[in-house]
N, C-alpha and C positions, 0 to 999 in steps of 0.2 A: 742393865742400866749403866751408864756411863758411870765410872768411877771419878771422885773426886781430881784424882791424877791426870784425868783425861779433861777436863772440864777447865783443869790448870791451863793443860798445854791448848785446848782450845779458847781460851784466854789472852795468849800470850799476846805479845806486842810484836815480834820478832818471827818471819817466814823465811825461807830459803829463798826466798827471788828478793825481799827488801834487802837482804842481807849483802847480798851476790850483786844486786845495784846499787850500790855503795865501792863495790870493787870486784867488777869482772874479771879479774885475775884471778881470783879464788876460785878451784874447782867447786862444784857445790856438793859431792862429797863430801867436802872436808867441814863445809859447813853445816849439813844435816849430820857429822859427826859431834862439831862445837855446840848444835843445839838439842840435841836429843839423846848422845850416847849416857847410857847407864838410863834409858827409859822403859827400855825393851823389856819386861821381866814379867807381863801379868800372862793370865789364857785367857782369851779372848772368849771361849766356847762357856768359859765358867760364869759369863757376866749376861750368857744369851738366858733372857727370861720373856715368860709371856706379856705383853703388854698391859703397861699400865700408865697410868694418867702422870704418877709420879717421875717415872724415866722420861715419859714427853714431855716434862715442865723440865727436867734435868737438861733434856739435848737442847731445848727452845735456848736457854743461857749456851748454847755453843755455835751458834753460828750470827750472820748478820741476817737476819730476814727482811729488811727493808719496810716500806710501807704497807705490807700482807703479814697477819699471823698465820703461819703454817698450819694445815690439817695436823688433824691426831692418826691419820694413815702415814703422811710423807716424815712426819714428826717419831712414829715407831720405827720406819725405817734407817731414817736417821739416825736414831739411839742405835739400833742394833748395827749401823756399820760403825758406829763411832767405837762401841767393844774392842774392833777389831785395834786398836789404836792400845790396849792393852800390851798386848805381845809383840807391833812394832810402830812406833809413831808413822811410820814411812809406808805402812803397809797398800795405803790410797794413793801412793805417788805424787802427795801434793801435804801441804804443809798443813797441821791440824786447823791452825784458828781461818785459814781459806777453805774449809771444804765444807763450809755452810753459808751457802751465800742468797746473793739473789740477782737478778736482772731482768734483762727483756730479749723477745724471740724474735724479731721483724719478720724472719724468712722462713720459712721448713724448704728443701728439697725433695723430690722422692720422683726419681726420672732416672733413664739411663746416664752410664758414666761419664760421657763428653759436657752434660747439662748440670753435673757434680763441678765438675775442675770446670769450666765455664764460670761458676762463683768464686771460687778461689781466685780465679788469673785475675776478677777483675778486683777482689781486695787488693792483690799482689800488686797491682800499677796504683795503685792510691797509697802503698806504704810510703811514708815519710822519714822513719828511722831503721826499725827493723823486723823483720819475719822470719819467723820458725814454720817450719812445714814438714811434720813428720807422719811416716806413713809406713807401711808393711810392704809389699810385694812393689819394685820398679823393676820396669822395662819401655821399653823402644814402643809404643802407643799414642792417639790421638790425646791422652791424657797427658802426657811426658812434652809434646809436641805443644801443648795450650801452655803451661807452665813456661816451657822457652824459652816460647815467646812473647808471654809476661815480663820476664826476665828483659827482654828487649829491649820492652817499651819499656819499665822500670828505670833500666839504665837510661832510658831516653829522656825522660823525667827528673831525673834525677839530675844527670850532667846537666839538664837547662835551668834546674833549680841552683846549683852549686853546693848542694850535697850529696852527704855522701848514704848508702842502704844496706844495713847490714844483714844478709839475707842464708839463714842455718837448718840446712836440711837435709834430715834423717831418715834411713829406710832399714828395713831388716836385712843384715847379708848375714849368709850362714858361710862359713870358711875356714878353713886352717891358722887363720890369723886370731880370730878370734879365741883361740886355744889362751893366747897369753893377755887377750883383755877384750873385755865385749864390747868396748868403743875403740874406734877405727877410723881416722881420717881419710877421707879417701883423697887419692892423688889428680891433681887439675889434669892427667894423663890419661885418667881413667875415668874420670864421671864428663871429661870430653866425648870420650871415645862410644863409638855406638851403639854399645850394650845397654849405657847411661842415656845418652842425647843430653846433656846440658851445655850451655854457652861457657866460652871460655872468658880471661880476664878481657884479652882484648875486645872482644865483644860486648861487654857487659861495665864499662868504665863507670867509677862511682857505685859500683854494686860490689861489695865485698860479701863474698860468693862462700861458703865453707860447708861439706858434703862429710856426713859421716856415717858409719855404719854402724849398725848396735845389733846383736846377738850374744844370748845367755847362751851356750854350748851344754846341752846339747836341744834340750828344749823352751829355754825361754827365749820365744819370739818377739820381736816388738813387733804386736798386733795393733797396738794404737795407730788411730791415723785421726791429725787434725792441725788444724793451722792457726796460729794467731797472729794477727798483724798491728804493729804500734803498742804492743800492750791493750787495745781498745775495741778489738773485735777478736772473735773464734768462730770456727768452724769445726763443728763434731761429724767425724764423716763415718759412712760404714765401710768409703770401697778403698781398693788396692790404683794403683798407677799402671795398669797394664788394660791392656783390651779384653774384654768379654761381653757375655751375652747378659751381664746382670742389670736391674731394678736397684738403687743402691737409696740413699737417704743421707741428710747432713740437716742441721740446722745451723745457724746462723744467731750467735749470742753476743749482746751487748750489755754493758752498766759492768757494777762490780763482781759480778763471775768471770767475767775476763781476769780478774786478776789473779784466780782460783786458775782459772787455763794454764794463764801466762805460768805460775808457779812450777806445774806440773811438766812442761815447756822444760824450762830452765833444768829442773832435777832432772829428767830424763836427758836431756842435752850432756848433760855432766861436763863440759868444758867449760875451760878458762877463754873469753873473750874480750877483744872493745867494742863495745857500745858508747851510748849514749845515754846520759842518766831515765831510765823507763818510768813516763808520767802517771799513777793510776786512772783506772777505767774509770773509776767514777769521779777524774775531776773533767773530763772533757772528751770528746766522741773522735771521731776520725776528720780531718781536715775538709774544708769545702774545697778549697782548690787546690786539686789533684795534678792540677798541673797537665790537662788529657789536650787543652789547646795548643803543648809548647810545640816547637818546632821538633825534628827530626834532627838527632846528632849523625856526625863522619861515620862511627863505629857503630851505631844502629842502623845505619842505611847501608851498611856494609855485610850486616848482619842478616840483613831482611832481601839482600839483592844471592845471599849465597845461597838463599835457600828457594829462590824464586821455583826451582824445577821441581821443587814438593808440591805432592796432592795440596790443595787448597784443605784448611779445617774450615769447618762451620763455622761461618763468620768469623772468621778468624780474627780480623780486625777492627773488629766490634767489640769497643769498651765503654762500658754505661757508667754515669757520673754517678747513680745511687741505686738502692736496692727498686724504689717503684719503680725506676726508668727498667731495670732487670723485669720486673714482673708483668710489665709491658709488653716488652720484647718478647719474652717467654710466652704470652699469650696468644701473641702473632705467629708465634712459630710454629704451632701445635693447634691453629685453626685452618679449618676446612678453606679450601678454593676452588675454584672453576672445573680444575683440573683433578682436586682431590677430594674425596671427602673425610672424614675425622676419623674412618678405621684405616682408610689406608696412610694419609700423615702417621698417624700412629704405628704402624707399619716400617714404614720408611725409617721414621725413627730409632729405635729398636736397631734397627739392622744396622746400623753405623758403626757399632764397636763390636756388635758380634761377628765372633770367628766364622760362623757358618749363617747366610741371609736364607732367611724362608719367607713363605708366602702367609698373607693371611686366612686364619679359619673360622675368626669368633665374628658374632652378629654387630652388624653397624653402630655405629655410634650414635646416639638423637644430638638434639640442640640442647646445651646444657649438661651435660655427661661430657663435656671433651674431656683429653687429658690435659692434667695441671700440673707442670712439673716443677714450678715453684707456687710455693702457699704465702700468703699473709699469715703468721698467726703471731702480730703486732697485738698486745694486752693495752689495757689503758693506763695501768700501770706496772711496774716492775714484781714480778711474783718470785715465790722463795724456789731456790737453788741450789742443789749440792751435788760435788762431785761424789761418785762413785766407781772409782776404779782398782785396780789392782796389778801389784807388783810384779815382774819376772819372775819367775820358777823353774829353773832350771833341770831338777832331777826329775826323776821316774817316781810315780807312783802321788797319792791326793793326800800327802800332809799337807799342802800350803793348800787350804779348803776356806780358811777364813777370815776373810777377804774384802772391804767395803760394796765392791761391785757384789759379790755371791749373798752377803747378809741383808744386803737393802733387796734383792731380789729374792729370797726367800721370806724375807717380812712382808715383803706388798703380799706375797701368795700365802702367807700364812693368818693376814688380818682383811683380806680382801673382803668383803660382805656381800655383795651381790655378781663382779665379775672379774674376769683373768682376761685378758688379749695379749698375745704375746705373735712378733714375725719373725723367726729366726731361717738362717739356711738349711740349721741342721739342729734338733734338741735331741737329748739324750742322755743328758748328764745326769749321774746316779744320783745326787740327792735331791733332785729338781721332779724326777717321777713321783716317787711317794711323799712329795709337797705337791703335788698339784690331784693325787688321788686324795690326803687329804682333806683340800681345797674344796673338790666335789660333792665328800663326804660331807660333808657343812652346809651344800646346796649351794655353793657358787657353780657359777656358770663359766665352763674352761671352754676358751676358742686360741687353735693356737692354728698359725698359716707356716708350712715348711717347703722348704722347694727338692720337688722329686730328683731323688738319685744322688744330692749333693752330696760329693767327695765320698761315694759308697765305699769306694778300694779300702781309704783311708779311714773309717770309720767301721769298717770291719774287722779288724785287730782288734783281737782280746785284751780289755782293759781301757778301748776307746768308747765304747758303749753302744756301737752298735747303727745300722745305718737307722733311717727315720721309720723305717716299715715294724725294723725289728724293737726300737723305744716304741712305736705307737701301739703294737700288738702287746706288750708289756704292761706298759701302762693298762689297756681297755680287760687284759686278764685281771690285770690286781682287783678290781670293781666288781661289786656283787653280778652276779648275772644276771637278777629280776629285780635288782634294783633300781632307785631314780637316777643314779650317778651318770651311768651310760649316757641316759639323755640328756645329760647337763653337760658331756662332752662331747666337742665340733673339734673334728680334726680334718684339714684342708691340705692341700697341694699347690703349691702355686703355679697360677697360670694368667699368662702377659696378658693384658690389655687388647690384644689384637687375634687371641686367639681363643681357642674352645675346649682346651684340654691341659692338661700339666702335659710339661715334656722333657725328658728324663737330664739331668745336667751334663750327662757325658755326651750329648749330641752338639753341645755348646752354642743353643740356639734363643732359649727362654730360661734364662736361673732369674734366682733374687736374692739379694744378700743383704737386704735390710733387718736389723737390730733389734729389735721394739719390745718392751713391755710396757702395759698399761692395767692398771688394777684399780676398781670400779669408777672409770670414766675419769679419775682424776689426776692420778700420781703418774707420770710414765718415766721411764729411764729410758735412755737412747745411746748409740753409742757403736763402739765397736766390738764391744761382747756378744759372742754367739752362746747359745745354751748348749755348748757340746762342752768334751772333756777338757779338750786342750786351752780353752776359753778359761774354764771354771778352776782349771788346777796349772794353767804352765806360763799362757800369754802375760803380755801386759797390756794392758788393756786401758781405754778411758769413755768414759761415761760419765753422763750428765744426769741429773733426775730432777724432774722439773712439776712445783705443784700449784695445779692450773686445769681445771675442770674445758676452761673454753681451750687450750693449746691442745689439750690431748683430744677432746669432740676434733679440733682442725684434721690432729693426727688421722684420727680413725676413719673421719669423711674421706681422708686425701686415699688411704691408703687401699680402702675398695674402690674408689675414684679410677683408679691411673693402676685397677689389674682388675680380671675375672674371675680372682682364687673366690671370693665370696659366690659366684653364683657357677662354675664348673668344677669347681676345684676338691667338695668335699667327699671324702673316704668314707666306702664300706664299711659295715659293720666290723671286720673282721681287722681293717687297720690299714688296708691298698685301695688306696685307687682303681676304680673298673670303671668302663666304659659301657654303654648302655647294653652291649652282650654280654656281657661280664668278666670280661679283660683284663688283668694287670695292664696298666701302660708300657709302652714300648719299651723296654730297658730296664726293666721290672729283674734284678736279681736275685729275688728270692731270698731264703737263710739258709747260707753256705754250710753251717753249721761250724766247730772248734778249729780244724783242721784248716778247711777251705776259707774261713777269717782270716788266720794266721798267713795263708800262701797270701791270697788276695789281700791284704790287709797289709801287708809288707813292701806288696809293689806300688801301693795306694799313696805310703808314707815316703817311698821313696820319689813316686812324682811330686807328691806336696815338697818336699825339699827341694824339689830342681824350682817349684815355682809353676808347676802345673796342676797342680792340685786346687783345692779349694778354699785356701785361707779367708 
């Protein structure tokens, strides 16, 4: 139950982003030192208690819930990340009295990664003051290439308004530089150059441009990826900025969670800037005119004529004035024609940012089953909101375990009453098994969807937890063996929309790297936490958790919607995948055992380092 002390500081009047917009010259360091040092001193683990009515009346006085009162599921959850605020106020990456909030969802995504950064690029040309855009893995991609050239028009926008955009974006680099601080400006030399792809000053006039890098050495990643533009929209995303063969997910939040975004923005940014005084989310929305009719400037046509000899992007130059006009387009995109019908669109699609194009295997699509790769999931009104993420963790080994993001996701699975759905790429995380056998044990119903083979290398070193074959045979041993538990747990593979089988990640043809927990149909958290080790004990990570029976129904429709893991996907008794002979899937490697982890498990972590791996 949330201590009095907590219940202060989620009280307060006073956040690191109100503070920091008053005067952007102040690192925000220094002011999550002025506001909280000497708070640090409780144990978070000593305050986790079973649920009870009186701790959910306690959290309810800690956040803003808006015109909804919160469940007594997202309200337990609450309470138990709020503990974590014991042992460090900072622990959620976001300021206490913001990380109970609430708002609205217009949009869900959940489509490959071109139709992810597709929604970003077209906030990006509607910004008016400023954008934060922070993410894990960048490289040279049709996602890198969409941004750009966002960037383009922005500046184009912008010069014809007569303002000016201040636009701050952060990616993880792992380096020798970071030995002497984990923030890292990068040089307009280097995030030109083609490793990066971004526009330089003269290209982007009136875009005040600034790139930095963030790595905790030796393991904490900045695993967070998400954007917020004006203070008055966010985008929670799962994927990285690089090309691949994934299924990814983002939503799309408006009203006073943004300001909880924007907070978390700022801390993580940790630099001193100018801005512009940032208006909250909840006095006004994002501008009507965008400015998408002005003319074309000298240095945007200059910009747009260098590049003329590049492959064409997908509508490249195709920016919609609002979310329907988006959800229009999107529909048009991914319906059947003359020439096509709905599995091969789907197809086609797919194949755009995978490294390796295949043909397809899975049964046709009817009328009404197309893919959707943006959702409505618009409420009638603004429903309750809280962030759920967690801090950097730089060393070896799972002291930093408790954590906003790990407590609110072991509370939904410890008070869940009828079901679990959870999609991650990869689960395995040790205290997440014997909470979801548990779970079982109590007669919930466990359905979790993982994608075959993800980052097995890296996941095979002793102390990572092991790849998905070897968590899932773990898990189904713990379980009586003639008990009902077994049949209360659905363990799947994922398998694309277009085909009829899971297929292994290292072929780089069909992965999925979407987020998701949902605990009985109501409470979900979304994000960029994976249920692996690295997620649970080292990233930093950001997550949203959102309580709303009709948003998460949208979730769970979308998400067998737009794949086949629900109807190809589910695992043997034994915890693999087989095929109707009784097969491991192609890429199946087995348990290496102590030894053969450690070899293979070493060269796993080393491609996840270069950026080839699976973050």
């Amino acid at each position: 139950m949330p201590s009095d002390r907590v219940l202060q500081l989620c009280q307060d009047t006073n956040t690191v982003s109100s503070i920091w917009a008053k005067d952007t010259t102040k690192v925000p360091d220094k002011i999550i030192q002025q506001l909280y040092s000497g708070h640090a001193q409780g144990n978070a683990k000593a305050f986790r208690q079973p649920a009870s009515e009186e701790a959910q009346n306690k959290a309810l006085k800690c956040g803003r819930w808006g015109p909804s009162t919160p469940s007594p599921l997202f309200l337990q959850a609450f309470t138990d990340a709020l503990n974590c605020l014991e042992a460090d106020p900072m622990s959620g990456v976001v300021s206490p009295p913001l990380m109970g909030s609430h708002g609205t969802m217009p949009l869900t995504v959940i489509a490959p990664l071109a139709d992810v950064i597709r929604h970003c690029a077209n906030l990006i040309v509607r910004a008016e003051r400023q954008v934060f855009f922070i993410t894990c893995a960048w490289s040279p991609s049709i996602a890198q290439r969409l941004v750009h050239d966002a960037l383009l028009e922005l500046s184009r926008r912008s010069v014809a308004r007569g303002k000016h955009v201040q636009v701050n974006l952060m990616y993880d680099g792992m380096s020798m530089a970071h030995l002497n601080h984990s923030h890292n400006v990068v040089s307009c030399d280097k995030y030109t150059s083609k490793a990066i792809g971004l526009p330089g000053p003269q290209d982007i006039p009136n875009v005040d441009l600034t790139v930095v890098s963030l790595h905790k050495l030796p393991l904490g990643t900045l695993h967070a990826k998400f954007c917020v533009v004006d203070g008055k929209v966010a985008a929670i995303m799962s994927n990285n900025m690089q090309d691949n063969d994934n299924l990814e997910m983002m939503t799309h939040v408006e009203g006073p969670i943004v300001d909880s975004v924007y907070d978390t923005a700022v801390i993580t940014w940790n630099q001193a800037c100018k801005s512009e005084k940032k208006q909250p989310a909840s006095e006004d929305g994002l501008p009507v005119d965008n400015g998408q009719n002005l003319p074309p400037t000298k240095a945007t046509m200059n910009g747009t004529i260098a590049r003329e000899k590049e492959p064409k992007l997908p509508e490249c130059s195709t920016y919609d004035q609002d979310v329907e006009a988006e959800l229009v387009r999107m529909r048009e995109k991914y319906s059947h024609s003359e020439s096509e019908s709905n599995l091969q669109v789907v197809n086609r699609q797919l194949n755009i940012c995978a490294k390796e194009k295949i043909d397809l295997t899975g049964p046709e699509i009817p009328e009404g089953d197309e893919f959707r790769a943006y959702i409505s999931t618009a409420t009638s009104q603004p429903v309750p909101m809280a962030m759920v993420s967690r801090r950097p963790y730089a060393y070896f080994g799972s002291k930093d375990e408790c954590v906003p993001q790990n407590e609110a996701w072991l509370s939904l699975i410890r008070n869940a009453k009828q079901s679990i759905f959870i999609q991650t790429p990869d689960l395995n995380a040790a205290p997440l098994l014997p909470a979801m056998a548990s779970a079982l044990k109590r007669g919930v119903e466990v359905v979790y969807y993982v994608c075959f083979g993800y980052n097995d290398l890296g996941e095979m070193i002793p102390g990572q937890g092991g790849t998905n074959e070897q968590a899932a045979i773990s898990l189904i041993n713990s379980l009586p063996r003639d008990g009902p538990e077994r049949d209360l747990l659905h363990i799947y593979n994922y398998v694309a929309k277009d085909q009829d089988h899971p297929i292994h990640h290292r072929f780089k043809t069909r992965s999925c790297h979407i987020k998701l927990l949902i605990a009985d149909g109501c409470v979900g958290i979304q994000g960029s936490g994976n249920q692996d080790t690295q997620s649970w004990f080292h990233s930093q990570e950001v997550n949203i958790m959102v309580d709303s029976r009709e948003i998460c129904q949208k979730w769970r429709e979308a998400i067998d919607r737009n794949q086949n893991t629900g109807r190809f996907g589910r695992v043997a008794k034994d915890g693999i995948w087989r095929d109707q002979q009784g097969n491991p899937g192609a890429g199946y490697s087995g348990n290496p055992g102590f030894l053969g982890g450690l070899v293979k498990g070493t060269i796993g972590m080393v491609l996840k380092a270069e950026g080839l791996g699976g973050f």
